[in-house]
N, C-alpha and C positions, 0 to 999 in steps of 0.2 A: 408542853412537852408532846411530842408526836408518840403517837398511840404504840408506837413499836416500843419506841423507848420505855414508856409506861408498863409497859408487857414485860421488858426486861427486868425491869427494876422490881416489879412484883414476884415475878420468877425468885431473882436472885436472894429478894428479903426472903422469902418463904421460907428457899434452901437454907439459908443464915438462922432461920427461928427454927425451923425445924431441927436443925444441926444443934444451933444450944438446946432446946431442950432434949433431943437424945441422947445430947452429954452428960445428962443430970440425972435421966431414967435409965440409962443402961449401965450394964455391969461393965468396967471401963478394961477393955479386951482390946487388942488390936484389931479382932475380927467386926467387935461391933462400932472400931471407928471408921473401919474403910467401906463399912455395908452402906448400900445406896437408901435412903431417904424410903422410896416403895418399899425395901426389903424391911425395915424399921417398922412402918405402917402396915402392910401385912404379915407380920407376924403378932399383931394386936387385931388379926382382921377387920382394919382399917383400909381408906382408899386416904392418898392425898392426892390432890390435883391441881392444876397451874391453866392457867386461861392462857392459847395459845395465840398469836398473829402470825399470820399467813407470810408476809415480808418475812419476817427475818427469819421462818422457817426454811421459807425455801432456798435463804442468800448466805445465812448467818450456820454456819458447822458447829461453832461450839456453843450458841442455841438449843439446837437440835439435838446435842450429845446430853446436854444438862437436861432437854423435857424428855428426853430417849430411858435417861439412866435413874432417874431422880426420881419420876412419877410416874401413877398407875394409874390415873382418873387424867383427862383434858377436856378443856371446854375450849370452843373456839371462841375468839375472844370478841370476832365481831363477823365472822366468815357466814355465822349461820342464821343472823340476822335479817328483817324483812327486806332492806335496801339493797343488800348483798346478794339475794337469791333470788326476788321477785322485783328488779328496780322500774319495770315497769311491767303493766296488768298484762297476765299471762303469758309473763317473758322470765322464764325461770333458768337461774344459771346457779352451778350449783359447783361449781371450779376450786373455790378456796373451801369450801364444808368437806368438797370430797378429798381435799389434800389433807388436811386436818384428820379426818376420818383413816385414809390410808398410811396416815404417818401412827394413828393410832395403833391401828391392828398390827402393822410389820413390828411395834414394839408390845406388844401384849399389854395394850392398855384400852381401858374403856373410854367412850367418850359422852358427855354430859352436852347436848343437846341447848342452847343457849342464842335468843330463845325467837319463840314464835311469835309474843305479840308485845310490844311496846311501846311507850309515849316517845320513843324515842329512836331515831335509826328507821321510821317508817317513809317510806316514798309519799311524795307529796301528794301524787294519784290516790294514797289511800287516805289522805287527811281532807281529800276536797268533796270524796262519798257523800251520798244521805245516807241515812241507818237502815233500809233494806240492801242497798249495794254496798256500803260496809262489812254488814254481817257474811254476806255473800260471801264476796272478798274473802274476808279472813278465814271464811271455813274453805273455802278452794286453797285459799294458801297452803293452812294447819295441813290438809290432807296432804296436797304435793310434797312437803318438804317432810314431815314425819314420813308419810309412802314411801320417801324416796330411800328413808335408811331403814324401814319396820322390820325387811328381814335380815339388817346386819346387827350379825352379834354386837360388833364392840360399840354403837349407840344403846345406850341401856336406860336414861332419862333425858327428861324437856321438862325445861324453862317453859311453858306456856305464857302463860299473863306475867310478865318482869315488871315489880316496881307500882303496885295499882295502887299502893297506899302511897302517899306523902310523910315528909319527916314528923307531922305530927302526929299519923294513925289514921287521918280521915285517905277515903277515896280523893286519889287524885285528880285534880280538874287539867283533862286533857283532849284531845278532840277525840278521843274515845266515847273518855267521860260525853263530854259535850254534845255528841253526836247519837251514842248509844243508849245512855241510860236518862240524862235531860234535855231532850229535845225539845224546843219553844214548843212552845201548845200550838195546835192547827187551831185556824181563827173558824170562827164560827160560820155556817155558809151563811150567802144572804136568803131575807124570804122574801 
């Protein structure tokens, strides 16, 4: 399924769970069936929010009218990721986080930061690193891309490390892992 579609369809179940269970906790009013989804969740000072993609933000109207009206929190769903912002070393484009970001604030929503560092969506340039120009790396990244929203209100959290555990609980074995924390032993010099 192509990631838009996927986006959609999460969207749309959200709205669908969230609607039944608002049917079941609220006082059944015609005001509280026609209230949007955010209005529901903040009046529990609650946030709900829907991971956004950028396609069918900027193509798709009645997208945009459902994450416009429906929610208070967005995370971009892959905008803000290291491929997307950093797809090569110190080439930083920032086109679809700040669409995301701008679509946020024109509707009074915050945005959830999503994310900085992962086994996954990372530029090849950063997985072929040794562990000093890795770490490097990723703190020039983190800085850029947090720097670039720190003084806008509607970012409010980051994803930092997404996913560092595996399905069992152990650390995952990634070229992170691989690179950062278990690097082959340096051989011994000769004498």
């Amino acid at each position: 399924m192509p990631p838009h579609d996927r986006s959609r369809t999460r969207t749309l179940a959200l709205t669908a769970l969230f609607g039944l269970l608002a049917a079941f906790l609220l006082p059944a009013t015609p005001a509280a069936a026609s209230a949007a989804l955010r209005e529901h969740a903040a009046a529990r000072g609650k946030f709900i929010g829907t991971a956004l993609a950028t396609g069918p933000l900027a193509n798709e109207s009645a997208y945009r009218d459902l994450a416009a009206t429906e929610f208070n929190q967005i995370t971009a769903e892959n905008a803000m990721k290291w491929d997307a912002t950093e797809p090569s070393q110190g080439r930083f484009t920032f086109d679809g986080a700040d669409a995301v970001v701008r679509f946020a604030a024109a509707n009074g929503q915050q945005v959830h930061g999503h994310t900085l560092v992962w086994h996954s969506q990372t530029p090849g340039w950063v997985q072929s690193l040794g562990a000093t120009a890795m770490r490097a790396a990723m703190r020039e990244h983190i800085a850029q891309v947090v720097g670039r929203y720190a003084a806008d209100p509607a970012v409010v959290s980051w994803d930092v490390v997404n996913e560092v555990f595996d399905d069992s609980g152990n650390l995952r074995t990634s070229f992170w892992y691989n690179t950062l924390v278990s690097p082959s032993p340096t051989p011994a010099p000769p004498r």
